[in-house]
N, C-alpha and C positions, 0 to 999 in steps of 0.2 A: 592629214598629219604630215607635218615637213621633220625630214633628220635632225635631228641633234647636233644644231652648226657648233656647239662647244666638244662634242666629243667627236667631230667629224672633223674638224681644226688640229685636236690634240693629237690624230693617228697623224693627220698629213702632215703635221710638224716634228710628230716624232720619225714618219718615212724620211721628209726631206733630211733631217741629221743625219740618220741611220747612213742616207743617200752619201752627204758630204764625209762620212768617216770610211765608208768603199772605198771613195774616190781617195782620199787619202792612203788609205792600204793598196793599192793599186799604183801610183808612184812610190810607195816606199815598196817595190815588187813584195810585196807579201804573201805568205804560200796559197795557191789557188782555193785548196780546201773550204780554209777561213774565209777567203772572199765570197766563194759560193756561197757557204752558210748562212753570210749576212745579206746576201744578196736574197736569199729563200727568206729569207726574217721579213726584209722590206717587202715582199711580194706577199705575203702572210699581213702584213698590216696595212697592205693598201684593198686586199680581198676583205678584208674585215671592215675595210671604209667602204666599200662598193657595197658589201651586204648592209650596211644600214641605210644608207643611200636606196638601195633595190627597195626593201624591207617597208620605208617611207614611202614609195615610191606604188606600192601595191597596197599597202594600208590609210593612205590617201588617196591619192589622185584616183588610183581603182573606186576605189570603195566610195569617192563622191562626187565621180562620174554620175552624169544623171539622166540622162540616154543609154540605151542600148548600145548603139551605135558609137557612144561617145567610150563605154565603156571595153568593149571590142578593139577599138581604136586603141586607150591605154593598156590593155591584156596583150595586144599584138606589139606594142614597143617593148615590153617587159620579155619577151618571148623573142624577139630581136636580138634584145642583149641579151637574155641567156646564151642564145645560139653563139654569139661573139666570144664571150668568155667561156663557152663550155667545148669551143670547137677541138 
């Protein structure tokens, strides 16, 4: 099972905007608060691009592993990146 390249495109494009209107409030000095806020927004939808990404990632390539060994291997990457993103 590979992700969903149309609604994996639609987060990152909607991140990258989100991205470009920060940086716009950020020259117009705009009050911290709001910049956080959208800053937590953009982090919120690229976690949600990484989850299906992940999601794809265990639901394929795990599951048609077709060794032992092969599947260890993609369990131990998965378990990588956990550790990265949950440090």
């Amino acid at each position: 099972m590979r992700a969903d390249k149309d609604k994996i495109t639609k987060l990152l494009k909607t991140a990258r905007g989100q991205l470009d209107g920060i940086l716009k409030m950020v020259e117009d000095d705009r009050y911290c608060m709001d910049i956080s806020q959208q800053l937590m927004a953009v982090e919120a939808i690229l976690n949600k691009a990484n989850k299906e990404i992940l999601t794809a990632h265990l639901k394929g390539c795990v599951v048609a592993a077709t060794t032992d060994a092969e599947k260890e291997e993609k369990v131990d990457e998965l378990v990588a990146m956990l550790g990265k993103i949950l440090k």
